[in-house]
N, C-alpha and C positions, 0 to 999 in steps of 0.2 A: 576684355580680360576680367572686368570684375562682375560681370555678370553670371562667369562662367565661375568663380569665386564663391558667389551666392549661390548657383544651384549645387555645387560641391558640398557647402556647405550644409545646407537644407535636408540634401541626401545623406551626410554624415551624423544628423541628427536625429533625422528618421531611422537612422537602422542601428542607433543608441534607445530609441523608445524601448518602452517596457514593452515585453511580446510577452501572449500567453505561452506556457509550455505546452510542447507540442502533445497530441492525444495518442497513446499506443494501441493497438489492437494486442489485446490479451487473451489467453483462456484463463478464464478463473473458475477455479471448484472450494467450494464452504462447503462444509458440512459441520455441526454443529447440532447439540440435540434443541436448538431453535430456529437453526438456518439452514436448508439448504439447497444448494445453487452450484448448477456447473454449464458452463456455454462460454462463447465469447462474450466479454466486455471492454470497453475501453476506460484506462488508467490512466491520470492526467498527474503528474510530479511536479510538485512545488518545494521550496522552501517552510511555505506557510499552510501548506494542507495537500491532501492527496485526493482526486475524486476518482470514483470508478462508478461510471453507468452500465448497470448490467441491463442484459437483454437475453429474452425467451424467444426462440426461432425467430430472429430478425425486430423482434418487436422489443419498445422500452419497459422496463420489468419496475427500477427504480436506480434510486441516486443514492450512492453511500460517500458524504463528505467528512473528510480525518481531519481533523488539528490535533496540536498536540492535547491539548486540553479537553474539547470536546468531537461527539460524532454528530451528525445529521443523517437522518434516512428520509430521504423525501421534502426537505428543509424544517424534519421535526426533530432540533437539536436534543441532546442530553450530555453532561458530565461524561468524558472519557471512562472512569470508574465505573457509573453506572450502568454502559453500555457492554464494559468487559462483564460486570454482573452477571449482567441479565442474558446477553446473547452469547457470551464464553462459559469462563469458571470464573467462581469466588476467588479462586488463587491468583487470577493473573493482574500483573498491576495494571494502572491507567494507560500507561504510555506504553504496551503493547502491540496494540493494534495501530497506531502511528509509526514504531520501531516495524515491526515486522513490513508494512508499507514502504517505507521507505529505505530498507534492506539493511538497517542496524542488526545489533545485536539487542536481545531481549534479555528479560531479566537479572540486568546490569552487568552483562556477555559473563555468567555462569556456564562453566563448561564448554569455552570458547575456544575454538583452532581453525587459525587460517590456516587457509588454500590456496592452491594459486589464484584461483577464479574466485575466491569469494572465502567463505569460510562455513563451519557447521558446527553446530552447540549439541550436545546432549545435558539434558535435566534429569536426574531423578531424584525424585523425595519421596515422600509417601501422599503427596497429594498431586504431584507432576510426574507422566512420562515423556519425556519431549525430544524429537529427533527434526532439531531447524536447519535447514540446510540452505546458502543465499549462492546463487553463481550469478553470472554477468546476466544470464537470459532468464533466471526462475528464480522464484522463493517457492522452497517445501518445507509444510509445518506440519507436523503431526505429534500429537498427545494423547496416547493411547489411554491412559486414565480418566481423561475427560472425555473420551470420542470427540476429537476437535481435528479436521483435518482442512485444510489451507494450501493452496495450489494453484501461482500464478507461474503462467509462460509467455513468453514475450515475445512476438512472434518478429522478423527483421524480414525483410525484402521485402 
């Protein structure tokens, strides 16, 4: 009996370890007037970061890692900010490209309406046109003012 006790246990504690989150097969399209990329990749969901490895006809292209704080491309960190700079627009805050990953609402959910499935933002100012859209299986982002288009699907079976 107590044998059978210890490996209950053992077993109980193993399937309490931390497990990495599992990897999605995704389609992803950037477009960006400094990015752009459309093919399958896989997107890995954390608490503490989002990775997505993209890939060109089967082959590894690069590694984009999110925290909130900062990006990595290829494990060549920068300032979250810096990264919206430079590969986005000047208008979008830091914590965009973390929110939109992770299927928040973006610029502190302006123009927010949920849905059943999810919900969709419109922005417009004179420096934003933006029609974000989140359901259970896609984020669509497009900002017609900055040519910045963003589009993941998620693929299940």
């Amino acid at each position: 009996m107590y044998p059978k006790f210890l490996v209950l246990f053992i077993l109980f504690l193993a399937g309490c370890a931390l497990k990495e989150p599992p990897k999605q097969e995704v389609f992803l399209l950037i477009h960006t007037p400094q990015l752009r990329y459309g093919d399958v990749a896989f997107l890995q969901r954390s608490q503490e970061a989002v990775d997505l490895e993209l890939y060109e006809a089967g082959q590894p292209l690069f590694r984009l890692h999110v925290e909130p704080e900062r990006v990595c491309l290829d494990g060549r960190c920068m300032e979250a900010s810096l990264f919206a700079r430079r590969f986005l627009a000047p208008a979008y805050p830091s914590t965009f490209l973390w929110n939109l990953l992770q299927k928040r609402p973006i610029f502190d959910g302006q123009g927010l309406i949920f849905r059943e499935d999810g919900f969709i933002q419109r922005i417009h100012t004179p420096r934003l046109d933006i029609i974000y859209e989140v359901s259970s299986r896609s984020i669509s982002f497009k900002d017609r003012r900055n040519g910045i288009r963003i589009l993941i699907k998620e693929f299940h079976g």
